[in-house]
C-alpha positions in Angstrom: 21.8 -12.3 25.9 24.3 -9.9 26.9 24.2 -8.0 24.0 20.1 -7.4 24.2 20.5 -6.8 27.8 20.4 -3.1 27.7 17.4 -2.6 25.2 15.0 -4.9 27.3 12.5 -2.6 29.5 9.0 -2.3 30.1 7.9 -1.0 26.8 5.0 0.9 27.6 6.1 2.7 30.1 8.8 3.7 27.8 6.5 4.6 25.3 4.4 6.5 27.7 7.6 8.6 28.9 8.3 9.2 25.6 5.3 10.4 24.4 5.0 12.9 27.7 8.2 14.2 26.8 7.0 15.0 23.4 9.3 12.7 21.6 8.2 11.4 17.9 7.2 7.8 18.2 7.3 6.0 14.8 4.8 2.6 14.7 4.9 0.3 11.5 1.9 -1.8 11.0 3.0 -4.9 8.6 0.8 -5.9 5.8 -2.2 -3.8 5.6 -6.1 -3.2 6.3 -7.1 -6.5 4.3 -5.3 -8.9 6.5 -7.2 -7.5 9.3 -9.5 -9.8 10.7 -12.0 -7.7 11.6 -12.3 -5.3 9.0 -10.2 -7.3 6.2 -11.1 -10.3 3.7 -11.6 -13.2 6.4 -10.2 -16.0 6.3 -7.4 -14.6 4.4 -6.1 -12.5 7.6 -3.5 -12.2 9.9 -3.5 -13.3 13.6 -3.6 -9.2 14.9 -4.6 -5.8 14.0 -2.2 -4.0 11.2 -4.9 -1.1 11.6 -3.0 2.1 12.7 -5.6 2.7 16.5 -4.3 -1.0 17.1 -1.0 0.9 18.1 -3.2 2.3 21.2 -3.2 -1.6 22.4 -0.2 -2.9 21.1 2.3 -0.4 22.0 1.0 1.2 24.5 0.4 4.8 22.7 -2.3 6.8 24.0 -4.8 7.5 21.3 -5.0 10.7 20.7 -1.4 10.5 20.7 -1.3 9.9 16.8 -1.0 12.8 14.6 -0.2 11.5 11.3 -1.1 7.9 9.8 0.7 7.5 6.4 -0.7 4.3 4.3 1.3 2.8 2.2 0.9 1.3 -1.7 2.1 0.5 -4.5 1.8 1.7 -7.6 0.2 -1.5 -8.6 -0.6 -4.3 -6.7 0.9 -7.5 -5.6 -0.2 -10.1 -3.3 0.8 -13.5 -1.6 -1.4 -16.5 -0.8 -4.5 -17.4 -1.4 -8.3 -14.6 -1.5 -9.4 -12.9 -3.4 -7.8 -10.3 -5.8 -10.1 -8.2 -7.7 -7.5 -6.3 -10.2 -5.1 -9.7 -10.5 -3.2 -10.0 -13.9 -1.9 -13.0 -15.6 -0.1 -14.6 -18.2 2.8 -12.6 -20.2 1.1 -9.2 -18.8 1.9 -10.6 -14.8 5.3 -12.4 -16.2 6.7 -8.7 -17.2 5.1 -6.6 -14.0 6.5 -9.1 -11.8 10.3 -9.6 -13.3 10.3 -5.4 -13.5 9.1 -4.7 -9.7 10.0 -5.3 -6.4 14.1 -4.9 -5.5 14.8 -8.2 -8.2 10.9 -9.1 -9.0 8.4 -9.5 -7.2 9.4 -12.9 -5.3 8.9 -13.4 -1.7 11.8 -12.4 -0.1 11.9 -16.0 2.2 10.7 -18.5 0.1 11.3 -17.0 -3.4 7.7 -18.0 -4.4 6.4 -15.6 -7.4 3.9 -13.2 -6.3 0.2 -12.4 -7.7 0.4 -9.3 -9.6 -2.3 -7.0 -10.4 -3.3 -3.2 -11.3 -3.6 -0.3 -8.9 -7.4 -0.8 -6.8 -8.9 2.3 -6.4 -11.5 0.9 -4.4 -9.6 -1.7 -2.5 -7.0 1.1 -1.6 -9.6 3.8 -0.8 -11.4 1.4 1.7 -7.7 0.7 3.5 -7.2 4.4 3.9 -10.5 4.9 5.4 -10.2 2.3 8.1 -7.1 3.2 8.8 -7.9 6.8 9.4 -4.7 7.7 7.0 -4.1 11.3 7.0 -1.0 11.0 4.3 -0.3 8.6 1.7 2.8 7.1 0.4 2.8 5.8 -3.4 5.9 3.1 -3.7 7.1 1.5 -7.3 5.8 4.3 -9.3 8.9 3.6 -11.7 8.4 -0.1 -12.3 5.8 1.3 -14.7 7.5 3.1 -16.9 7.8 0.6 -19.4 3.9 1.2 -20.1 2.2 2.8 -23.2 -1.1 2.9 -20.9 -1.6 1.9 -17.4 -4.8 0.1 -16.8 -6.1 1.6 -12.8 -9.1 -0.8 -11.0 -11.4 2.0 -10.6 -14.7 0.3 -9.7 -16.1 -3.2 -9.3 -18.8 -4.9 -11.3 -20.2 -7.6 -9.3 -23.6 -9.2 -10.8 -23.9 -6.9 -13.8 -23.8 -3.7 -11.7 -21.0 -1.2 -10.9 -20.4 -0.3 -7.3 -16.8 1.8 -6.5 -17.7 0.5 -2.5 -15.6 -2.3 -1.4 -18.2 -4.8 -0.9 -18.9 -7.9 2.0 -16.9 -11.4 1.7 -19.5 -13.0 0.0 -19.9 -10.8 -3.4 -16.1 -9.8 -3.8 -15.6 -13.5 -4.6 -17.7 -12.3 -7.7 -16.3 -8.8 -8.3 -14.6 -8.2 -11.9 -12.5 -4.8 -12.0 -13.8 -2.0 -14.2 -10.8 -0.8 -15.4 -10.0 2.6 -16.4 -6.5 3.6 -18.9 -4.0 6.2 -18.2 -1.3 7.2 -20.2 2.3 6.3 -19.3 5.3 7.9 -19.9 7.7 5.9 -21.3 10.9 6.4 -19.8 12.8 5.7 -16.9 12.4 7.6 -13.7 14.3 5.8 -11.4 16.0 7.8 -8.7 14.2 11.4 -9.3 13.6 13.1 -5.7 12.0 16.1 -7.3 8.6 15.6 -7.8 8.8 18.5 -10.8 11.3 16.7 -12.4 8.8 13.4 -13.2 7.1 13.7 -16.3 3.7 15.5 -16.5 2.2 11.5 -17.3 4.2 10.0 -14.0 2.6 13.4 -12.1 -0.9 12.8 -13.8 -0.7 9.1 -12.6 -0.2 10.4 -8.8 -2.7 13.1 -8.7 -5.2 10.6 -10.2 -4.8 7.7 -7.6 -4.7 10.8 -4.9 -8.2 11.9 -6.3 -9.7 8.5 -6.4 -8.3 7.8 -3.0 -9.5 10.8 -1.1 -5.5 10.9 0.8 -2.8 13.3 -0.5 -0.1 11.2 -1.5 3.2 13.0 0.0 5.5 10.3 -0.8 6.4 8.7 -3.4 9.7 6.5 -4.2 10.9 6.4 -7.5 12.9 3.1 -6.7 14.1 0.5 -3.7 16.5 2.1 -2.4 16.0 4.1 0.3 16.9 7.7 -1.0 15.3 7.1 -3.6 12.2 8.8 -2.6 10.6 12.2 -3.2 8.7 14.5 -1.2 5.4 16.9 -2.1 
């Protein structure tokens, strides 16, 4: 108790202060637009908003207070529990994404339980940005896929024989299939670069793809989990 003592305050009011004294507030919204429960895959949500303007409720931050929103995602996708998961992969294809990302593969860090894998969603991803009003995107993992000849991106849905690239209602992604379209990889390891002109020009073709099909500039990108392993457009 003694030890907390001095951090516990009102926490608006210090975030208030803060922000009339032009300080730079940082707010971190765990999981992400689909575990919201208004505008995510009900009932596979979360109990409260992760959507950036929730930060005007939860933490007191005025709203036109934020500037910047930065979404975060992977290279690929990954996923725990049960819903639905348009671009999901499985068998050996899953087995080999999974034991190559994450820190030591994809396994949930508490319970050790082995994560749904899946390609990069386009449409999933573009739909996050947009209700999260993301100015800046931030593209993790990127070289847990340079093992791959191609790499297959989600880049539409076909849901009863016709393709839509809208992320659709509750009801019909239960029946979406992915439409998947290939890029070429680069085949070599790119852990650690910081320099985005170092990556090679498939690893930079990947990036500017997923930036196009999103509609955010992706500004960061980490080229492995530690922290400096990151690099900056």
């Amino acid at each position: 108790r003694e030890q907390i003592r001095p951090y516990v305050q009102d926490s608006v009011a210090y975030v208030q202060q803060a922000e009339k004294q032009g300080k730079t507030i940082l707010l971190e919204g765990q999981l992400g637009t689909l575990k919201d429960p208004d505008v995510g895959i009900y009932p596979f949500v979360t109990s409260s908003s992760p959507i950036a303007g929730y930060g005007t409720v939860g933490a007191g931050v005025p709203p036109y207070a934020i500037k910047e929103i930065v979404a975060v995602t992977k290279a690929y996708s990954s996923a725990v529990g049960a819903g639905p998961f348009v671009s999901e992969i499985f068998g050996e294809d899953a087995d080999v994404l999974r034991r190559r990302g994450g820190d030591a593969g994809e396994y949930g860090a508490t319970t050790g339980r082995p994560r749904r894998m899946g390609w990069f969603d386009v449409v999933a991803t573009r739909y996050g940005c947009a209700c999260q009003g993301a100015t800046t995107a931030a593209l993790t993992a990127i070289d847990v896929l340079g093992y791959l000849d191609e790499i297959p991106v989600c880049v539409a849905y076909e849901i009863d024989g016709k393709i839509t690239d809208q992320f659709p209602n509750q009801l019909e992604i239960e029946r979406a299939k992915p439409v998947l379209e290939m890029l070429p990889g680069w085949k070599c390891d790119i852990r650690g670069i910081t320099e985005y002109d170092r990556l090679p020009a498939n690893a930079k073709k990947y990036v500017e793809f997923i930036e196009r099909a999103i509609g955010v500039p992706v500004s960061i990108l980490s080229t492995g989990p530690r922290r400096e392993e990151v690099a900056y457009r």
